[in-house]
C-alpha positions as CSV (number, residue, x, y, z in Angstrom):
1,X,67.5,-39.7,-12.7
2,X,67.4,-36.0,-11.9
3,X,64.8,-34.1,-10.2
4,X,63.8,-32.1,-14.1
5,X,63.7,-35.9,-15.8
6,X,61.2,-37.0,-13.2
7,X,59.2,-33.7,-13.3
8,X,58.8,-34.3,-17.2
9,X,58.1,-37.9,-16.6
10,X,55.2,-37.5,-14.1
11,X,53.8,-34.5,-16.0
12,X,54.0,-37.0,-19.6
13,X,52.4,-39.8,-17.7
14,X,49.6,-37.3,-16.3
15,X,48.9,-36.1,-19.8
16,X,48.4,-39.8,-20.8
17,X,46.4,-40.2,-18.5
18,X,44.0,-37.3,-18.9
19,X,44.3,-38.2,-22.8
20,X,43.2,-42.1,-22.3
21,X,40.3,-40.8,-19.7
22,X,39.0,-38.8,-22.5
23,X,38.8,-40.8,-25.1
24,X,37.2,-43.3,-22.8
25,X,34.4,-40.9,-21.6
26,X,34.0,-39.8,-25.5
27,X,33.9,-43.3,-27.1
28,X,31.2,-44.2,-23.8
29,X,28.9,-40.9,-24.9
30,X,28.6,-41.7,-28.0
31,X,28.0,-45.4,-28.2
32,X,25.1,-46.7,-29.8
33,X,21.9,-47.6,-27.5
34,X,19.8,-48.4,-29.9
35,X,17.8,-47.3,-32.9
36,X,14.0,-46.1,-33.9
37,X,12.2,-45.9,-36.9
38,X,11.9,-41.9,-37.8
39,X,10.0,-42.2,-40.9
40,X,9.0,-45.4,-42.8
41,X,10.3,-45.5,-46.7
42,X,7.8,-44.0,-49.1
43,X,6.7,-46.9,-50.9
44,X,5.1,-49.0,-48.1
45,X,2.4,-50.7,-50.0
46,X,3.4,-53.1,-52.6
47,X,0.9,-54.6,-55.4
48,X,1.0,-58.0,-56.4
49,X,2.5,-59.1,-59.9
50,X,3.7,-55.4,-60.3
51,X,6.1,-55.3,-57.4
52,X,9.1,-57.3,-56.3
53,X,11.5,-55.6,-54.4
54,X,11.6,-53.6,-51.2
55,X,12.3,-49.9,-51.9
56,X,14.0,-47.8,-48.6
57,X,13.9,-44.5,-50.5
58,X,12.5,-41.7,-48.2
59,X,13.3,-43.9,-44.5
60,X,15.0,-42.5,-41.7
61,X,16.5,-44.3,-38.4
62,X,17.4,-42.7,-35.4
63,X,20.6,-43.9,-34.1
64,X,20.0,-43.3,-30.5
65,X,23.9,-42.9,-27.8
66,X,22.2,-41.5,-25.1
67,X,19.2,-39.2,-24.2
68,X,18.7,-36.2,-26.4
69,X,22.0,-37.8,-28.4
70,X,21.2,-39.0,-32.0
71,X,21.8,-39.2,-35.6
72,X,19.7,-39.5,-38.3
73,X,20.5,-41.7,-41.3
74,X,18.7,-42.9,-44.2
75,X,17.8,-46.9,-44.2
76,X,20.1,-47.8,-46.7
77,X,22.2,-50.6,-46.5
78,X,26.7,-49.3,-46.2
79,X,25.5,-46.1,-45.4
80,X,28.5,-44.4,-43.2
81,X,26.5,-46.7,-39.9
82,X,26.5,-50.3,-40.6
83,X,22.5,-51.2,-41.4
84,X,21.7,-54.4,-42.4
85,X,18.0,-55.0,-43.5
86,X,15.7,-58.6,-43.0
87,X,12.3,-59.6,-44.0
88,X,10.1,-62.2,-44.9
89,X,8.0,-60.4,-47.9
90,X,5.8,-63.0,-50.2
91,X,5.5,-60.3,-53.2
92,X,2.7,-62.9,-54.6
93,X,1.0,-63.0,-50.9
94,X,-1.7,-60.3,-49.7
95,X,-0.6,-59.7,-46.4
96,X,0.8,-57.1,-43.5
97,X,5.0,-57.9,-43.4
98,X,7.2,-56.5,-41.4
99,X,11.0,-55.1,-41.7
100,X,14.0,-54.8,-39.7
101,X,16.5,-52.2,-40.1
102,X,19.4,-53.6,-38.0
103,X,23.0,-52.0,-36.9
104,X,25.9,-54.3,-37.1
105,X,27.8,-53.0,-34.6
106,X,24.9,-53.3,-31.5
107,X,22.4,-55.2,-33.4
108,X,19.8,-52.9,-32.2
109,X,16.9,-53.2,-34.4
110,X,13.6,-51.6,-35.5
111,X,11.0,-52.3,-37.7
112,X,8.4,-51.1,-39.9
113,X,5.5,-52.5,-41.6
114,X,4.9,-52.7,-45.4
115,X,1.6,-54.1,-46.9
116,X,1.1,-56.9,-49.8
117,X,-2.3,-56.4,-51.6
118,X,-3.7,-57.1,-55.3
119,X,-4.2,-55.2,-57.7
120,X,-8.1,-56.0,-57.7
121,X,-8.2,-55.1,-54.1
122,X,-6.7,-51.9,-55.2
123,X,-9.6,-51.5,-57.9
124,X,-12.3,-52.6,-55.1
125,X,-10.7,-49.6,-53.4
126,X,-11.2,-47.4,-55.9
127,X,-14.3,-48.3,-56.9
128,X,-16.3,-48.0,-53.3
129,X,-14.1,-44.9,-52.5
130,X,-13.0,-46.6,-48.6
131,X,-11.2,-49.6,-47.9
132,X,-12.8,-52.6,-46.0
């Protein structure tokens, strides 16, 4: 092998090398370390016999890589991140339930709470001007 052949072998395997460490330091900056709740959906109180479904219009997660590294992305479900979204809610059962927002790829989670009431509660409410 000549002494030019080697040159341009050590100098391809360097850049390689530097190209491999780079994408290893990028793809380690900007994994995911978890996730937080920025704002809860809009519609976090949910009447009985009027509503049945959760509605995430209006909430934001933080994806979190790192400090002072994030993204914010709606809570949808396929957005471009990978959310996946649990809960137990009884739609006929007054109570205090809460949500996970969850990323597939880490599954980091957060949550938020949403509220079950009834509609006469909501009258009682109303009514007295305070809730009790």
């Amino acid at each position: 092998m000549k002494t030019k052949d080697k040159i341009v072998l050590i100098l391809a395997t360097a850049i390689l090398l530097v190209i491999i460490i780079a994408v290893a330091f990028v793809v380690s900056c900007t994994s995911v370390s978890s996730i937080e709740i920025v704002s809860s959906p809009y519609n976090i109180l949910y009447i009985i016999g009027v509503d049945s479904e959760l509605t995430l219009d209006g909430g934001l997660v933080a994806v979190i890589a790192g400090p002072g590294e994030f993204r914010t992305r709606e809570i949808k479900p396929m957005t471009d991140e990978a959310f996946s979204i649990s809960h137990d809610i009884d739609f006929q059962t007054e109570g205090i339930f809460m949500v996970d927002v969850i990323l597939d790829s880490t599954d980091s989670r957060a949550s938020f709470p949403v509220q079950v009431v009834s509609l006469e509660k909501i009258m009682d409410i109303i009514e007295q001007g305070s809730y009790q």
